[in-house]
C-alpha positions in Angstrom: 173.0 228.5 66.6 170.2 227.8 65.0 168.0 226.7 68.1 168.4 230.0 69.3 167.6 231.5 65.2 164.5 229.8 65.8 163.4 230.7 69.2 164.9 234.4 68.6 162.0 234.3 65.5 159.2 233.2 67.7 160.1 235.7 70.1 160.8 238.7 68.1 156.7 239.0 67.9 154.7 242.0 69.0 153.4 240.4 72.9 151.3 241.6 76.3 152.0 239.8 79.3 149.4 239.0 82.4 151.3 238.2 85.4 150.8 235.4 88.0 151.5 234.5 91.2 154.4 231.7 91.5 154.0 228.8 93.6 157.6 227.4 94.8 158.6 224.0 95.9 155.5 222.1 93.3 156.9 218.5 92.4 155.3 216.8 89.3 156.1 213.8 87.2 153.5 215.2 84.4 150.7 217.6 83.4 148.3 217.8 81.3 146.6 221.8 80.7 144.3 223.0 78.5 144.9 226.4 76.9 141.2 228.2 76.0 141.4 231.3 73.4 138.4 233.3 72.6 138.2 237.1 71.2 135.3 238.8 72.1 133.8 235.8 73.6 134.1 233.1 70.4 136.7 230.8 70.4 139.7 231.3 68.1 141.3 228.0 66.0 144.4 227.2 64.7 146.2 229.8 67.4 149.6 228.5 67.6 150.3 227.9 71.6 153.9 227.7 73.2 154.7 226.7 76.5 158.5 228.3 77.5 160.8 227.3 80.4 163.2 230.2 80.5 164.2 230.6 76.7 163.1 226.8 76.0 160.0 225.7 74.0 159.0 222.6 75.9 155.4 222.1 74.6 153.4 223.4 71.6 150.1 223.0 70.5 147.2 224.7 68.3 143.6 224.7 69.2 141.1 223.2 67.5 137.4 224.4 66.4 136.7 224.7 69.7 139.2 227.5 70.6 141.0 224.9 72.6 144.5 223.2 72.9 145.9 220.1 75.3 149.2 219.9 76.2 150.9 217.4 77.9 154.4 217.7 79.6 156.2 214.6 80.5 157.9 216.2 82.9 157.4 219.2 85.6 159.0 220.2 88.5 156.5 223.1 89.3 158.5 225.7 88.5 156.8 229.1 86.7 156.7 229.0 83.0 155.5 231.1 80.1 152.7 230.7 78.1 152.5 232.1 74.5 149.7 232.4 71.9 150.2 233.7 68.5 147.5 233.8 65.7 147.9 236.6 62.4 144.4 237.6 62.8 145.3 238.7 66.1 148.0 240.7 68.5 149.8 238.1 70.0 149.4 237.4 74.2 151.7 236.3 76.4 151.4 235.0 80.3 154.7 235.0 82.6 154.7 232.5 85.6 152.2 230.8 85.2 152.0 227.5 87.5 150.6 224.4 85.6 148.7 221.8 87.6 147.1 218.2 85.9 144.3 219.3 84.4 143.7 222.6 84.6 142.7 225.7 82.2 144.5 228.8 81.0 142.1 231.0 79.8 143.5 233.6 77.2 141.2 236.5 75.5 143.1 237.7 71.8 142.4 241.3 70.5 142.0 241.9 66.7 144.7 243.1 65.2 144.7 246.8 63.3 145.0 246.2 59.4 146.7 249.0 58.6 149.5 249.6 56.1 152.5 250.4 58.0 151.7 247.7 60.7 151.8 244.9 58.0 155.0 246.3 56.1 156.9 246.5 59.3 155.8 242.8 59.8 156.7 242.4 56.3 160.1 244.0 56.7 161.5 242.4 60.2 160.6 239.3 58.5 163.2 240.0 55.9 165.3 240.9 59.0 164.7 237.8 60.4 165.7 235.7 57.4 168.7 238.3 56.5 170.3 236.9 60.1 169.3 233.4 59.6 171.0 233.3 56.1 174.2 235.4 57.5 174.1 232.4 60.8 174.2 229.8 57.9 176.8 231.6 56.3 178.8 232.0 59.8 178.1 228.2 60.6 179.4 227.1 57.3 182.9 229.0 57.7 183.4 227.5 61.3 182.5 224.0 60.2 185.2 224.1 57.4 187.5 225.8 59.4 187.4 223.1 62.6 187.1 220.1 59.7 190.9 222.3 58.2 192.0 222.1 62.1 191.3 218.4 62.3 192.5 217.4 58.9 195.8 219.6 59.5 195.9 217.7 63.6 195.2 214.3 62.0 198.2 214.7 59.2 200.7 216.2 62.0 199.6 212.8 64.6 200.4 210.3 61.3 203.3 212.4 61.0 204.3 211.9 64.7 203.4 208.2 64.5 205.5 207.2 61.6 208.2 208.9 63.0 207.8 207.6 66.4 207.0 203.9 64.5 210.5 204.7 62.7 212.4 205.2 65.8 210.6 202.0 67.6 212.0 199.9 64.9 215.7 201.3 64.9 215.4 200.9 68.6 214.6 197.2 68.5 217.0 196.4 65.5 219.5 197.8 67.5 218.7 195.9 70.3 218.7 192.6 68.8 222.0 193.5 67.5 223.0 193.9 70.7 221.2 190.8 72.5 222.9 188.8 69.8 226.5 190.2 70.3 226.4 189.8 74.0 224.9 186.0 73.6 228.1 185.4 71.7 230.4 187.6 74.0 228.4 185.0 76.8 229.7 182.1 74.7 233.1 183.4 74.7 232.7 184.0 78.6 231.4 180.6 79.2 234.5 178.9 77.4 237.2 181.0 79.0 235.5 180.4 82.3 235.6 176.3 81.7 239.3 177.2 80.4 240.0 178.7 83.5 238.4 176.3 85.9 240.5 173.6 83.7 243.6 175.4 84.2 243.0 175.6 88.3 241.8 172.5 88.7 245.7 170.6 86.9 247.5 173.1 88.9 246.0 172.0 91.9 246.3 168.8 91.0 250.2 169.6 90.2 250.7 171.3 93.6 249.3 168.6 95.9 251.3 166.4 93.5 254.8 167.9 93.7 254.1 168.6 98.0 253.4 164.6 98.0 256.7 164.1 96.0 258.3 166.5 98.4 257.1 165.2 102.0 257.7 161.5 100.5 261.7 162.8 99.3 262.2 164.3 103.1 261.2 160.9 104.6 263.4 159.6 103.0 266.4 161.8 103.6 265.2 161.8 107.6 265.1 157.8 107.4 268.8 157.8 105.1 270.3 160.8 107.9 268.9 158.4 110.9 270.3 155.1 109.3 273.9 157.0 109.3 273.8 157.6 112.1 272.8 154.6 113.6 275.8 153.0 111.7 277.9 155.9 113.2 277.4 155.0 116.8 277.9 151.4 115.7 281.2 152.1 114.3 281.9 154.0 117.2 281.0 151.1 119.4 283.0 148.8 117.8 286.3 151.1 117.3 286.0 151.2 121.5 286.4 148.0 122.1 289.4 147.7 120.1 291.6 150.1 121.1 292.3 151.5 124.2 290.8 154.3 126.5 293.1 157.4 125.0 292.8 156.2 121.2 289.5 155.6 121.8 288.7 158.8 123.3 290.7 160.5 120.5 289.2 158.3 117.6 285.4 159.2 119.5 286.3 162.9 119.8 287.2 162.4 115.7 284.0 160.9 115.1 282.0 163.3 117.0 284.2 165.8 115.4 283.3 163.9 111.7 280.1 163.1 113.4 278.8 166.9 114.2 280.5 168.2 110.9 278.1 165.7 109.2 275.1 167.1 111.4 276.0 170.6 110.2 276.1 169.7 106.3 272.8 167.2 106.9 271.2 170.3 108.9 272.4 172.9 105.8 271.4 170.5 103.4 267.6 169.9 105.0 267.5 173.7 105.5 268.7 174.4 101.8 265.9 172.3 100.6 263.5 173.6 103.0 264.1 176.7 101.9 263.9 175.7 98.1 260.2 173.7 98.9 259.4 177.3 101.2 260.2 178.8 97.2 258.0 176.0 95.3 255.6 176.2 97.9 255.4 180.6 97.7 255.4 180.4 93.8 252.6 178.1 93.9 250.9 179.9 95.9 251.7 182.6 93.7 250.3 181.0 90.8 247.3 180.1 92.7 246.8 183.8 93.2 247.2 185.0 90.0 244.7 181.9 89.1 241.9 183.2 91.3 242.6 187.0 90.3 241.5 186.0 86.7 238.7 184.0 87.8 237.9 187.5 89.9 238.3 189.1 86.7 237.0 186.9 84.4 233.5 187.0 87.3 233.8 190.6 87.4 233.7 190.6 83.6 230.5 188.2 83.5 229.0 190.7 85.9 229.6 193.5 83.5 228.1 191.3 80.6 225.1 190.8 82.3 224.4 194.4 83.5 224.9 195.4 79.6 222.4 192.7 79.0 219.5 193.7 82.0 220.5 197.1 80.1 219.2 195.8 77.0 216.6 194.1 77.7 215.5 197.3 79.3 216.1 199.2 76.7 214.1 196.7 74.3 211.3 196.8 76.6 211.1 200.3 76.6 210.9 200.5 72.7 208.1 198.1 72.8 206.3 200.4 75.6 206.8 203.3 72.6 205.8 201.1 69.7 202.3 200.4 71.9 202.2 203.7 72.5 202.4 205.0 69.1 199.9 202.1 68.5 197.9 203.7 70.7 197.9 207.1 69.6 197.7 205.8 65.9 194.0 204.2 67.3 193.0 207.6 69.0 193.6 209.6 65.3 191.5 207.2 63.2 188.8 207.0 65.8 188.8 210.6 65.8 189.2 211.2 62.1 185.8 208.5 62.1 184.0 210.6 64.6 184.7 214.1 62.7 183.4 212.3 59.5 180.7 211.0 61.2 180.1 214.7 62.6 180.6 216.0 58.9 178.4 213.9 57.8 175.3 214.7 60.6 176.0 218.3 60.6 175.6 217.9 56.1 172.2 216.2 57.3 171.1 218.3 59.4 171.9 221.7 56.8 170.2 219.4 54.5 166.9 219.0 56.3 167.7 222.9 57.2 167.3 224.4 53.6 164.3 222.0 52.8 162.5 224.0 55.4 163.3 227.2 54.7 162.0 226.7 51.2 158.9 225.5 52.5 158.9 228.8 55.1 159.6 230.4 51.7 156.8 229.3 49.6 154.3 230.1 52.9 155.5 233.6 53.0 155.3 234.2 49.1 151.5 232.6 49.7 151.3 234.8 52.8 152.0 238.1 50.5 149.6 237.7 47.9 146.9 237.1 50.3 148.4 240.7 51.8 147.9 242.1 48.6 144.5 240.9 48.3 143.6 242.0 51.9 145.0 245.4 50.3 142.9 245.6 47.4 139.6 244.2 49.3 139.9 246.9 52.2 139.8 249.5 49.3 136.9 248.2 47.9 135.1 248.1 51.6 136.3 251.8 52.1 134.2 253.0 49.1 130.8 251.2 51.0 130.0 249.1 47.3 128.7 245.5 47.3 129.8 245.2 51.3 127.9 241.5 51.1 130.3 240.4 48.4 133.3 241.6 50.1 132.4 239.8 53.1 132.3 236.5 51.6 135.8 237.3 50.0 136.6 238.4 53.3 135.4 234.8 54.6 137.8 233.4 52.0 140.7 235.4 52.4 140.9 234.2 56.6 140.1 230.7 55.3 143.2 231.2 53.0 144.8 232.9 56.4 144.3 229.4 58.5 145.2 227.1 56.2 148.5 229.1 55.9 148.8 228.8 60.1 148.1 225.6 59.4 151.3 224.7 57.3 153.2 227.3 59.1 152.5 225.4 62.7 153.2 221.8 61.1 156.5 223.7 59.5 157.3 224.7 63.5 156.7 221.4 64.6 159.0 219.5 62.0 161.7 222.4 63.0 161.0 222.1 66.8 161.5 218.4 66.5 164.6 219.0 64.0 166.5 220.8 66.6 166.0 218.4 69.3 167.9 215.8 67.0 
C-alpha cells in the first residue's frame, strides 16, 4: 500500500509525453544510458530522473552540473520503458517506450514553468491531497494490521485449546489402554494355567484309559486261558468216564456232558459277552470323557483366541492414541512457529511504520522550507512587477533557485532512502 502511495505521488505530476518506436525481442543482461536535460539549450542540474517499467520505478538518478544523469540497470530484457524527468523550476517531461541500449543518450529539452498564483496553490493544495490519502492509507493499514494480529491471537488461543483437549483425550486413551494391556496379561496368566491344568488333566486320563484297557485285555486272557483249561479237563473227564463204562452209559454220560458241556459254553459265551459289553461301556464313557476333554481344550483355544484379538485390539488402539498425541504434537509445533512468525511480522511491519513516519517528517520539514521560499518568490515577483532595483532582485532571485536546489536536493536523497525503503 504504500509502494503504490509512493509511486501514485510521483505520478500525480503535471507531464508531456514524446513517443518512440518499440523494438521487440531486445535481450540484455545490463545497460548503462545517459539521460541529457537542457532548457533553452543550457543544461539543467539536480532534475530528478525516473526510469518506469509499467508502474515500477526501476532506476533513478539526478544530473549533475553538467545537465547529465547515468543510470545503470542490472537487468534488461529490451522491453519499452518510460522515462521521467521532474525539476520545480520546470514543467515536468515524460518519454513512453523508449528502448534503452549500453551506452546510449536520451536527450530531454524542459520548458520553464509559469509562476503564477493559482498554478502554485493548486500544487500547493494536491500536495495536501496527496498527504490527506497517505495519512488516511496509514490509518487504513493500521486497522488491518490489528485486526489480522486479533485473528491470529483469537486462531492461536482456539489451536491451544484444541491441543490441550486433544493432549487430554491422548492421555485417557493410553491410561485406558494400559489398564487394559495389564488386565488381559493377567487374564493370559489365568489362561496359561488353566491350559497346563487341562493338558494335566488329559494327559492322567490317558494314562488311566490305556491303563484300565491293559487291565482289561490282560483279565480276558486270562478268562480265555481259565475257559480253554476247562475244557480241556472236560474232554479228559469225558475220556476217562468212556473207558469205564460201557457203550450206552457212556453215550448217555457223553450226551450229559455235552449237555453240561454246551450249557457251560452258553453261560461262558453270556459271561464274555456281558463283560464285553460292560468294557464296550468303559471303553464309550472314556471316549466320552476324552471328548468332553478336547471340547474344553477347543474352548479353552477358542477363548485364548478371543484374548488375543482383544489384545491386537489394544495394541491398536494404543497405537492409534500415540498417532494422535504426535499429531497434536505436531499441530502444537505449527501454532508456536506461527505465533513466532506473526511476532516477527509484528515486529518488521512496527519497523518499517517506524522508518515510515521518520520520513514523512523530514518530507514535512522540506515542504514547510518549500513554502516560505513560495512566499518569498511571492513577495520578490511584486517587487519585479513595479520595474525598482531589477539588479538587486536578480541576485535574490539567484538565491531563491539556489534555495530551490538545495531543497531538490534533500527531496531526491529523501526519494532514494524511500525507494530503497520499500524494496525492504
Amino acid at each position: 500500500m504504500f509502494v503504490s502511495l509512493f509511486m501514485a505521488s510521483f505520478g500525480s505530476m503535471a507531464a508531456t509525453a514524446e513517443a518512440t518506436t518499440i523494438i521487440e525481442n531486445v535481450e540484455m543482461d545490463a545497460v548503462s544510458v545517459s539521460i541529457t536535460v537542457t532548457s533553452d539549450g543550457k543544461p539543467v542540474s539536480g532534475a530528478l530522473v525516473k526510469i518506469v517499467n509499467g508502474k515500477t520505478v526501476v532506476a533513478a538518478g539526478t544530473t549533475n552540473e553538467s545537465g547529465v544523469a547515468a543510470i545503470k540497470l542490472p537487468t534488461y530484457n529490451g522491453e519499452g520503458v518510460t522515462i521521467e524527468v521532474y525539476h520545480r523550476l520546470y514543467k515536468t517531461m515524460k518519454k513512453q517506450s523508449v528502448v534503452l541500449s549500453d551506452g546510449g543518450n536520451v536527450p530531454f529539452a524542459l520548458r520553464s514553468k509559469s509562476s503564477a498564483i493559482s498554478e502554485v496553490e493548486a500544487e500547493a493544495q494536491a500536495k495536501e491531497e496527496k498527504l490527506n490519502e497517505k495519512i488516511q492509507g496509514k490509518e487504513e493499514s493500521k486497522a488491518e494490521y490489528e485486526k489480522r494480529m486479533a485473528e491470529a491471537k483469537e486462531r492461536q488461543e482456539k489451536l491451544q485449546q484444541e491441543t490441550a483437549e486433544v493432549k487430554t483425550e491422548t492421555e485417557e486413551r493410553v491410561k485406558e489402554t494400559e489398564e487394559a494391556r495389564k488386565e488381559i496379561e493377567a487374564k493370559e496368566k489365568e489362561m496359561e494355567a488353566k491350559r497346563q491344568e487341562i493338558e494335566k488333566m488329559k494327559t492322567e486320563k490317558e494314562a488311566q484309559l490305556s491303563e484300565g484297557a491293559a487291565d482289561r485285555e490282560a483279565e480276558m486272557r486270562k478268562r480265555k486261558e481259565e475257559q480253554e483249561a476247562r475244557m480241556k479237563a472236560i474232554e479228559e473227564e469225558k475220556a476217562k468216564k468212556m473207558e469205564e463204562v460201557d457203550a450206552s452209559a457212556a453215550e448217555r454220560e457223553a450226551a450229559k456232558a455235552q449237555k453240561a458241556q454246551k450249557e457251560a459254553a452258553k453261560d461262558a459265551e453270556q459271561a464274555a459277552k456281558d463283560k464285553e459289553k460292560a468294557l464296550k461301556e468303559e471303553k464309550e464313557r472314556a471316549e466320552d470323557d476324552s471328548k468332553a476333554a478336547k471340547e474344553s481344550v477347543k474352548a479353552e483355544e477358542k477363548a485364548e483366541k478371543a484374548e488375543k484379538e482383544a489384545m491386537k485390539e489394544a495394541e491398536k488402539t494404543q497405537k492409534e492414541a500415540e498417532k494422535a498425541q504426535k499429531e497434536a504434537e505436531k499441530a502444537q509445533k505449527e501454532a508456536e512457529k506461527e505465533a513466532k512468525e506473526l511476532q516477527k511480522e509484528a515486529k518488521k511491519a512496527e519497523a518499517l511504520q517506524g522508518k515510515i513516519d521518520k520520513l514523512d517528517s523530514d518530507q514535512k520539514g522540506i515542504d514547510e522550507a518549500r513554502k516560505k521560499l513560495d512566499d518569498k518568490q511571492k513577495k520578490l515577483d511584486k517587487k519585479i512587477a513595479k520595474g525598482k532595483k531589477l539588479d538587486k532582485l536578480e541576485t535574490e532571485q539567484q538565491k531563491l533557485e539556489v534555495e530551490h536546489s538545495k531543497l531538490d536536493e534533500k527531496q531526491n536523497k529523501l526519494d532514494s532512502k524511500r525507494k530503497k525503503l520499500m524494496k525492504k
